[in-house]
GUKOL-338387 format. One record per residue: residue number from 0; x, y, z of N, C-alpha, C, O in turn; residue in one letter. Coordinates in nm, 4 decimals. Atoms other than C-alpha are relative to their C-alpha. Layout:
// residues N
{atom NUM,{X,Y,Z},{X,Y,Z},{X,Y,Z},{X,Y,Z},a}
...
This chain:
// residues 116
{atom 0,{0.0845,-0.1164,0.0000},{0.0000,0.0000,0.0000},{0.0888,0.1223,0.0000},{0.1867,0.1409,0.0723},x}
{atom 1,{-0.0829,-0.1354,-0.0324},{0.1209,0.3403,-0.0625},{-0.0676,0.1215,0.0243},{-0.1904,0.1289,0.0263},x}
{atom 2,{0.1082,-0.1191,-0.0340},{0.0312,0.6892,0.0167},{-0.0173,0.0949,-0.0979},{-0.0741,0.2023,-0.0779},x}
{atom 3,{0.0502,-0.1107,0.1118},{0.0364,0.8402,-0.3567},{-0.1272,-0.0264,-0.0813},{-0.1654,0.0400,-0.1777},x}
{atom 4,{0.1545,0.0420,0.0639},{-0.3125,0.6511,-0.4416},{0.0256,-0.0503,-0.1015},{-0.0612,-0.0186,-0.1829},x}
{atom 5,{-0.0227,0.0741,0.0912},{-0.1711,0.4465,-0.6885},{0.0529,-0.1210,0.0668},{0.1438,-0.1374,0.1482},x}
{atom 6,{-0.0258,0.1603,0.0182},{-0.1938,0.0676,-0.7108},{0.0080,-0.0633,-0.1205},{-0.0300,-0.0231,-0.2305},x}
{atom 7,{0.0092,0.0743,0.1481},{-0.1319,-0.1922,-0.9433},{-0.1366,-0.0613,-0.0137},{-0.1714,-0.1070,-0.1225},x}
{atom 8,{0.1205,-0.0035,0.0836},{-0.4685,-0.2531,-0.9351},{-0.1414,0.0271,0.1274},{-0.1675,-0.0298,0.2335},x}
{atom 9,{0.1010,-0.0613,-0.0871},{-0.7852,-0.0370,-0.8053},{-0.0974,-0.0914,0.0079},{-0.1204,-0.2008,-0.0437},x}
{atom 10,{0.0879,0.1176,-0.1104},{-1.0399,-0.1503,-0.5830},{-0.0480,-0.0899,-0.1718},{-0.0270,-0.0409,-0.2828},x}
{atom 11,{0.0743,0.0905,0.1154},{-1.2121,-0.4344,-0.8494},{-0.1180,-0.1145,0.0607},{-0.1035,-0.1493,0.1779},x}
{atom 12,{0.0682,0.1165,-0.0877},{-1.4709,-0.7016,-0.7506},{-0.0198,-0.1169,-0.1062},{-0.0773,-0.0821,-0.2093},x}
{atom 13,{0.0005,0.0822,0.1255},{-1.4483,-1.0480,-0.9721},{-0.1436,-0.1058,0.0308},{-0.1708,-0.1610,0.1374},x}
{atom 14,{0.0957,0.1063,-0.0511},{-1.7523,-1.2651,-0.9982},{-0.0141,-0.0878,0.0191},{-0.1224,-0.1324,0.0572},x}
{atom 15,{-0.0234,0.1373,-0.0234},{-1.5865,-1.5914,-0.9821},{0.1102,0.0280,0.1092},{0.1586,0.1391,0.1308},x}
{atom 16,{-0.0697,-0.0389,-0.0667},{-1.3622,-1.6831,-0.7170},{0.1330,-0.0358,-0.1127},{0.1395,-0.1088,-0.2116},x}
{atom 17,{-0.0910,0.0159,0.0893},{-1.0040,-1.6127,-0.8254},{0.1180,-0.0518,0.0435},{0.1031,-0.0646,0.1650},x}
{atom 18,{-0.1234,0.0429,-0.0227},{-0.6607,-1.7422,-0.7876},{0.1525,0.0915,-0.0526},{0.1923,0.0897,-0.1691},x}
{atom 19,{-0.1131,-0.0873,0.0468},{-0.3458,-1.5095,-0.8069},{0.1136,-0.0521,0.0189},{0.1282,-0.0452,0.1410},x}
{atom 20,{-0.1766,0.0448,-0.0165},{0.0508,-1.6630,-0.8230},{0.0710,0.0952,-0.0506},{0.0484,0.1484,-0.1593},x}
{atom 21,{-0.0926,-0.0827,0.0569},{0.3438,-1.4460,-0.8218},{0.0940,-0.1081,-0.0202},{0.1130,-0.1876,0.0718},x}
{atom 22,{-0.0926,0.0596,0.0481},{0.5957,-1.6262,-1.0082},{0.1457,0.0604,0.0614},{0.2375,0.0056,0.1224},x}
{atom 23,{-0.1060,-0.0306,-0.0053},{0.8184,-1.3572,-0.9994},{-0.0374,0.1617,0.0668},{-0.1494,0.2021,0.0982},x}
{atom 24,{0.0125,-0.1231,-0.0732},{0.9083,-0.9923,-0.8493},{0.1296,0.0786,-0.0057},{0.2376,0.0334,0.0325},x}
{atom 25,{-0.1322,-0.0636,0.0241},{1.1535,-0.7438,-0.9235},{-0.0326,0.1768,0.0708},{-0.1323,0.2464,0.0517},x}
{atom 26,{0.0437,-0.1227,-0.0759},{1.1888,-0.4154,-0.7020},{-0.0022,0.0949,-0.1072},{0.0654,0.0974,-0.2101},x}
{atom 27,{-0.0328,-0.1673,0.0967},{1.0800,-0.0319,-0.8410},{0.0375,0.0722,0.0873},{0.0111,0.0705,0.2075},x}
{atom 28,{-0.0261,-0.0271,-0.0547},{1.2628,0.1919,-0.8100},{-0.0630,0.1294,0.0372},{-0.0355,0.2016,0.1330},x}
{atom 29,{0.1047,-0.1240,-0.0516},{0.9833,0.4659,-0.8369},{-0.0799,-0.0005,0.1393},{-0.1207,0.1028,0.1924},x}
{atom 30,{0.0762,0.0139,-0.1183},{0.8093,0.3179,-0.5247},{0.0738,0.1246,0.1243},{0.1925,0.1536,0.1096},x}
{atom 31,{-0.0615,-0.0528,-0.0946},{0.8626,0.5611,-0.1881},{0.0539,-0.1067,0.0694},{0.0104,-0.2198,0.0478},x}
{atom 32,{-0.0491,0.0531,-0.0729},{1.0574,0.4212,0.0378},{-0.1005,-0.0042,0.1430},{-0.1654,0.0807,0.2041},x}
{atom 33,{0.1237,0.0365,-0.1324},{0.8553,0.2532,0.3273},{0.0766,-0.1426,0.0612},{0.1722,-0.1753,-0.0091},x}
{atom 34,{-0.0178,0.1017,-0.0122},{0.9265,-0.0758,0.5114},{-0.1080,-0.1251,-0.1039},{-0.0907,-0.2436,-0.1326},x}
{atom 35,{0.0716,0.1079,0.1158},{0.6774,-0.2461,0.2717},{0.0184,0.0241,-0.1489},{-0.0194,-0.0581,-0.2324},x}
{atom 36,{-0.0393,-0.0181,0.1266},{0.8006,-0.0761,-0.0385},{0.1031,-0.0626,-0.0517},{0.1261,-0.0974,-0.1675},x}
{atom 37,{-0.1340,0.0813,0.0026},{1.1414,-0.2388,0.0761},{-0.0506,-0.1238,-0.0388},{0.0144,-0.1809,-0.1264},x}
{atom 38,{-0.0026,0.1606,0.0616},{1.0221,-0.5635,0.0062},{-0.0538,-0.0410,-0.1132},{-0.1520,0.0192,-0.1566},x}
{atom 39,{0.0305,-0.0023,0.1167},{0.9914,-0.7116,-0.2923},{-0.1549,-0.0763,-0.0062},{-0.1570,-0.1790,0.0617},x}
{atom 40,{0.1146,0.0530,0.0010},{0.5942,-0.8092,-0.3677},{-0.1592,0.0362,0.0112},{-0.1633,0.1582,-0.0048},x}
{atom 41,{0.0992,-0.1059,0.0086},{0.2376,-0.7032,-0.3504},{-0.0844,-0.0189,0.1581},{-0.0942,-0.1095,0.2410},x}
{atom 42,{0.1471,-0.0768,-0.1090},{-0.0262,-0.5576,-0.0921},{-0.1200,-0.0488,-0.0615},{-0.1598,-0.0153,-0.1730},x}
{atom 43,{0.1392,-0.0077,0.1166},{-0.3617,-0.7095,-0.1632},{-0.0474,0.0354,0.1121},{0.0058,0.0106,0.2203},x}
{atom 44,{0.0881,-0.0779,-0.1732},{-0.6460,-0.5090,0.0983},{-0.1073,-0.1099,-0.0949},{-0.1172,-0.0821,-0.2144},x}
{atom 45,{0.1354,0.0401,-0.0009},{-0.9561,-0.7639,0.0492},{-0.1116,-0.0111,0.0724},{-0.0831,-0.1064,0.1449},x}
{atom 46,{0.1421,-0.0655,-0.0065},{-1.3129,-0.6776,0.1556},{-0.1054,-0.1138,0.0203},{-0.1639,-0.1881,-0.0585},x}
{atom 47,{0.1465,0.1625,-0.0380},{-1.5658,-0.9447,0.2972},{-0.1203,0.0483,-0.0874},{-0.1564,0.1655,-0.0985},x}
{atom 48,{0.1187,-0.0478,0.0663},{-1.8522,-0.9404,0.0927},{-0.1207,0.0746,0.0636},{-0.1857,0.1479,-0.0109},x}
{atom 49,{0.0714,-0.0038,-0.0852},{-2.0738,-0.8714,0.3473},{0.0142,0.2435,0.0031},{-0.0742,0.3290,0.0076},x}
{atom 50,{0.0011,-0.1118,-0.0092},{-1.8950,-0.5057,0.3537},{0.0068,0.0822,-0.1239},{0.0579,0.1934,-0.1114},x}
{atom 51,{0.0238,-0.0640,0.0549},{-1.9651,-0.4040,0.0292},{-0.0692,0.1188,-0.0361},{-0.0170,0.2142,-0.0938},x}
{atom 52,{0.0664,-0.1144,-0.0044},{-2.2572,-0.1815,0.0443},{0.0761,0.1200,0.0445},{0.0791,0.2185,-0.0292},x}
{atom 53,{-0.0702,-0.0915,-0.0617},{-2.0339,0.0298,0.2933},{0.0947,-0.0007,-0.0940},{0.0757,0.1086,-0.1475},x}
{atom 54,{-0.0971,-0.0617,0.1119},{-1.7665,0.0485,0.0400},{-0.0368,0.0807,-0.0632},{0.0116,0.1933,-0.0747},x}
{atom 55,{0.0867,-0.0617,0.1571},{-1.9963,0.1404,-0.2402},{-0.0184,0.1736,0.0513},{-0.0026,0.2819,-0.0050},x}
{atom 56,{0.0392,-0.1241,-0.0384},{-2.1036,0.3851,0.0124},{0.0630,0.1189,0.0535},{0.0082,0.2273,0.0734},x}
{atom 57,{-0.0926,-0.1320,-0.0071},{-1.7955,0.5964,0.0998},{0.0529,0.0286,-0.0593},{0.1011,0.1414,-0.0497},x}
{atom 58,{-0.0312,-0.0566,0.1098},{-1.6725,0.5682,-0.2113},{-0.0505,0.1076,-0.0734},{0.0098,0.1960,-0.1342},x}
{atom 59,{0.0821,-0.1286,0.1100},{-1.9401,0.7813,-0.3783},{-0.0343,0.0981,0.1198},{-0.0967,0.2005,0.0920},x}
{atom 60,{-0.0084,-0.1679,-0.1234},{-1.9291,1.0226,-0.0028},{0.1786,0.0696,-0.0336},{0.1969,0.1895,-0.0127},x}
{atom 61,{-0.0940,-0.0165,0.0105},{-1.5759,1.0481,-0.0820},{0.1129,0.0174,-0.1115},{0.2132,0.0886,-0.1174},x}
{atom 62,{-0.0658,-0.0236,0.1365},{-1.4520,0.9988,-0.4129},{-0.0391,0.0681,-0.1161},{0.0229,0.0890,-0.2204},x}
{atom 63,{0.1256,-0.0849,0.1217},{-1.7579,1.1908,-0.6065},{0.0017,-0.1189,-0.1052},{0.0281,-0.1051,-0.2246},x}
{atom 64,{0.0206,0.1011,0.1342},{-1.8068,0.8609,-0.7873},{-0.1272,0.0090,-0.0633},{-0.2283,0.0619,-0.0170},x}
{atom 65,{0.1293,-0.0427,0.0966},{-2.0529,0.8704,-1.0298},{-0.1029,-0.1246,0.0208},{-0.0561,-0.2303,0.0630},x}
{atom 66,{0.1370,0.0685,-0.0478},{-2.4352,0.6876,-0.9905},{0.0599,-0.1466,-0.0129},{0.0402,-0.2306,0.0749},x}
{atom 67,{-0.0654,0.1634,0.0313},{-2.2487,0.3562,-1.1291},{0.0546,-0.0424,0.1224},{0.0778,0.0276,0.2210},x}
{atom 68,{-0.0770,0.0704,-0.1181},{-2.0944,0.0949,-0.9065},{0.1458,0.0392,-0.0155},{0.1999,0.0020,-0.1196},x}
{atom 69,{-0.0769,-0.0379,-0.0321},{-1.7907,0.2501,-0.7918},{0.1264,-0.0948,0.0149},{0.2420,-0.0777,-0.0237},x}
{atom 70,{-0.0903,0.1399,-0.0380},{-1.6239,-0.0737,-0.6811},{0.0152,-0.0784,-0.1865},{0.1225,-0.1239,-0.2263},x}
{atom 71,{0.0023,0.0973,0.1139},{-1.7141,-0.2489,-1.0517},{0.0656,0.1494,-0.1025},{0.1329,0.1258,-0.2029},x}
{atom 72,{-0.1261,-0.0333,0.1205},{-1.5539,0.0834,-1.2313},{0.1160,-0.0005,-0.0067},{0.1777,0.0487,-0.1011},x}
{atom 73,{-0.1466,0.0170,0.0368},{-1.2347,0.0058,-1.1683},{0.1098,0.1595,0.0105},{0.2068,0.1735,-0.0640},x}
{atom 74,{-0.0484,-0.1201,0.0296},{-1.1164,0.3889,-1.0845},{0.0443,0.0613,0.1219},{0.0792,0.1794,0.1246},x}
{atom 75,{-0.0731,-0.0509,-0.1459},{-0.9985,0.4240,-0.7121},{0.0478,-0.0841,0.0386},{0.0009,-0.1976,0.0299},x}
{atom 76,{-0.0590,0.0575,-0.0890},{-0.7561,0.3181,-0.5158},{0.0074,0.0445,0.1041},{0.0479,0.1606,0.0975},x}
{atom 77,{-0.0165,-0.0799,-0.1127},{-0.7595,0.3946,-0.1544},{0.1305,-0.0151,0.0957},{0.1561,-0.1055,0.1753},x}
{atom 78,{-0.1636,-0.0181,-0.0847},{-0.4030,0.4948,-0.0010},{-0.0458,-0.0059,0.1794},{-0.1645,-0.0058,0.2121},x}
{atom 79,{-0.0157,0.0127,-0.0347},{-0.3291,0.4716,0.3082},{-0.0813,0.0861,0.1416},{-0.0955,0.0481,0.2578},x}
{atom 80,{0.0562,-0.1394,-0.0524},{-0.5079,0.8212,0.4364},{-0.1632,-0.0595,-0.0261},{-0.2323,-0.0813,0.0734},x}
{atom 81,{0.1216,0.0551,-0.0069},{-0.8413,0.6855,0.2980},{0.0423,-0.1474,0.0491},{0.0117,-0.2056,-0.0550},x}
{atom 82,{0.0265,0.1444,-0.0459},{-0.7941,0.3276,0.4474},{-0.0206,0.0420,0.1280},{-0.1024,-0.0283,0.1873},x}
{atom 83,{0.0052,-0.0664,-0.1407},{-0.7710,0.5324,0.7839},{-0.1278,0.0208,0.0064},{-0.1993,-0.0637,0.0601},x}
{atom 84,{0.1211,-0.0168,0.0090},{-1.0828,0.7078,0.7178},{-0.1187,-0.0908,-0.0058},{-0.2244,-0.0814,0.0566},x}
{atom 85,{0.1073,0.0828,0.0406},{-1.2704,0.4431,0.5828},{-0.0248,-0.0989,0.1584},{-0.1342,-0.1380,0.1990},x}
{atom 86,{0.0312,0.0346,-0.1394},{-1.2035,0.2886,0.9426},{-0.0590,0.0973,0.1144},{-0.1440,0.0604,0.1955},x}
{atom 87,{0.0300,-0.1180,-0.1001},{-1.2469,0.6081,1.1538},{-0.1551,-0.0484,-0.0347},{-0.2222,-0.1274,0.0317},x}
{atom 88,{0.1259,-0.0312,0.0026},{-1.5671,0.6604,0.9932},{-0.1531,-0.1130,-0.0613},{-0.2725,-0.0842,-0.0699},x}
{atom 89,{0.0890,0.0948,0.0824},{-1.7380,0.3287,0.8189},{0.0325,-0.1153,0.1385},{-0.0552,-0.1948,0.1723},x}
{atom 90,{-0.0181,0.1181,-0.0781},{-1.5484,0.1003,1.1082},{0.0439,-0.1121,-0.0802},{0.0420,-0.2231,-0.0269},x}
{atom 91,{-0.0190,0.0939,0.1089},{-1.4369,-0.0917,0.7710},{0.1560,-0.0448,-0.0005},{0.2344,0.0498,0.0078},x}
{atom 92,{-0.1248,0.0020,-0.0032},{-1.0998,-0.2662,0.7653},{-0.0330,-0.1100,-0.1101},{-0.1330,-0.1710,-0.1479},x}
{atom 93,{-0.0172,0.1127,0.0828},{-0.9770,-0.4828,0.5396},{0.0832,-0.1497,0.0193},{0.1220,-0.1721,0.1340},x}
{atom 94,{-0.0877,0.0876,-0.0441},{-0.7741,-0.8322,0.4895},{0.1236,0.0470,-0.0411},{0.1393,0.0235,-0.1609},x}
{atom 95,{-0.1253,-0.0073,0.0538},{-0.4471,-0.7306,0.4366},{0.0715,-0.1400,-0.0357},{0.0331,-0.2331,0.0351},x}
{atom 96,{-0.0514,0.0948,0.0495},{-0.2435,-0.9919,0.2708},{0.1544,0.0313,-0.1062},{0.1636,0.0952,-0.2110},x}
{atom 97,{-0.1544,-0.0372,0.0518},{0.1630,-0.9918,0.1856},{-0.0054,-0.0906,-0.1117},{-0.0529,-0.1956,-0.0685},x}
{atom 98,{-0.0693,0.0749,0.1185},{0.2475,-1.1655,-0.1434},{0.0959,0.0198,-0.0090},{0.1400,0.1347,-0.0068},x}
{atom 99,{-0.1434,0.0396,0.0402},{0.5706,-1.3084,-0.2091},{-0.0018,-0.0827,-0.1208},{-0.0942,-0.1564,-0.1555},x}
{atom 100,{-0.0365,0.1185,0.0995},{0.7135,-1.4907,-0.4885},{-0.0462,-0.1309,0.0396},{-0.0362,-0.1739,0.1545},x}
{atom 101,{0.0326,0.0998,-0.0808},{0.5811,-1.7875,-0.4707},{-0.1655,-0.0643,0.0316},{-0.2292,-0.1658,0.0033},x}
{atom 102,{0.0853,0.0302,-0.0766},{0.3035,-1.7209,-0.2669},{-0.1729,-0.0345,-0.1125},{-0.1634,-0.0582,-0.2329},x}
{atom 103,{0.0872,0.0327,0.0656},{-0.1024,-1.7825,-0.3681},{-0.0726,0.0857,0.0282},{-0.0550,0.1026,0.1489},x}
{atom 104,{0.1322,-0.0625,-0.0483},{-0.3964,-1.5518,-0.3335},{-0.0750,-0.0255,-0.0085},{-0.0981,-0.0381,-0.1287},x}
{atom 105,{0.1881,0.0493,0.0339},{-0.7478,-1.6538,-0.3126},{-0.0794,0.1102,-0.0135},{-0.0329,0.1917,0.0662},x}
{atom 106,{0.1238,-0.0923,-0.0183},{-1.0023,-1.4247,-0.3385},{-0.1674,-0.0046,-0.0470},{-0.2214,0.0449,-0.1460},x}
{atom 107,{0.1378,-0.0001,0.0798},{-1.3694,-1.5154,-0.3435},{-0.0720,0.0852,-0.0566},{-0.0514,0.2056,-0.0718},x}
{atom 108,{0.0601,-0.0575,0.1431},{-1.6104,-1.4525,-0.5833},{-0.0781,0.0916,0.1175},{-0.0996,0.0671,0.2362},x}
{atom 109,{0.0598,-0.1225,-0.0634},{-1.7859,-1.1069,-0.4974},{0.0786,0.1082,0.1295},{0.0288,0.2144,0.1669},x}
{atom 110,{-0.0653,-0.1029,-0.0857},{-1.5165,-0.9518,-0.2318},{0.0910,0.1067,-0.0920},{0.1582,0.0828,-0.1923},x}
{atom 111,{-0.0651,-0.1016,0.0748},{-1.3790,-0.6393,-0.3401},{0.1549,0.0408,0.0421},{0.1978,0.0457,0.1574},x}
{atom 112,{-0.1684,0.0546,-0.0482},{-1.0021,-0.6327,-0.3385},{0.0898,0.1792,-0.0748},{0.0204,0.2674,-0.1254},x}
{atom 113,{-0.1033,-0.0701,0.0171},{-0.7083,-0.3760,-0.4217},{0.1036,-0.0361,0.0257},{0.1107,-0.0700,0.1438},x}
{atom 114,{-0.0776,-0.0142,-0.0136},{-0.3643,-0.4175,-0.4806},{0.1347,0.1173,-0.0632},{0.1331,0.2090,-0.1453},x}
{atom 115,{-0.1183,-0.1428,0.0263},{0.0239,-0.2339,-0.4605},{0.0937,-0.1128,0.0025},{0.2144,-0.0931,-0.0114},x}
C-alpha cells in the first residue's frame, strides 16, 4: 500500500472466485521508500462481501463517484489516508495480505479487493 493513491490494481470485484501466483518480483525503483516498499511483492487489501454496500457507500461520499458501481468501475484506489478514514468513519478494515514470490492468493467470488 502506498500513500500516492496508486496501485497496481484499483479496488475491483471479480464474480468468480479467483486465484493469483506471483511467479516472480523485481523491485521499483519509483516506489517511496517505506518498510513495505522495501520488500519485494504485492499488498492485496480484500473486503468481505458482506462489507460491500459500505464500500460502495464511501466511495461515492468520498470519491464523487458517479451513480455507477464505484467498486465495478475500476477507478480508485484507496491509499493509506483513505484506508484510515474508511475505518475512523465506516469502522471498515480490510484483509491485508503480503504476497511473495511464490506465494497464492485466493479471493472469493464477490469480495472487493485492491492491490500495490
Amino acid at each position: 500500500m502506498t500513500d500516492t493513491g496508486m496501485g497496481t490494481t484499483r479496488i475491483r470485484m471479480d464474480n468468480t472466485d479467483s486465484l493469483h501466483l506471483m511467479q516472480h518480483a523485481t523491485a521499483r525503483p519509483c516506489v517511496p521508500s517505506s518498510p513495505a516498499a522495501q520488500r519485494i511483492g504485492a499488498v492485496w487489501d480484500i473486503f468481505a462481501t458482506t462489507d460491500t454496500p459500505v464500500l460502495r457507500r464511501f466511495l461515492r461520499k468520498t470519491q464523487r463517484a458517479a451513480k455507477a458501481d464505484p467498486v465495478r468501475e475500476e477507478k480508485r484506489y484507496l491509499d493509506n489516508a483513505m484506508m484510515r478514514r474508511l475505518f475512523e468513519e465506516e469502522g471498515l478494515v480490510s484483509w491485508r495480505v503480503v504476497q511473495r514470490p511464490g506465494d497464492a492468493v485466493i479471493v472469493p467470488a464477490g469480495c472487493a479487493y485492491q492491490v500495490s
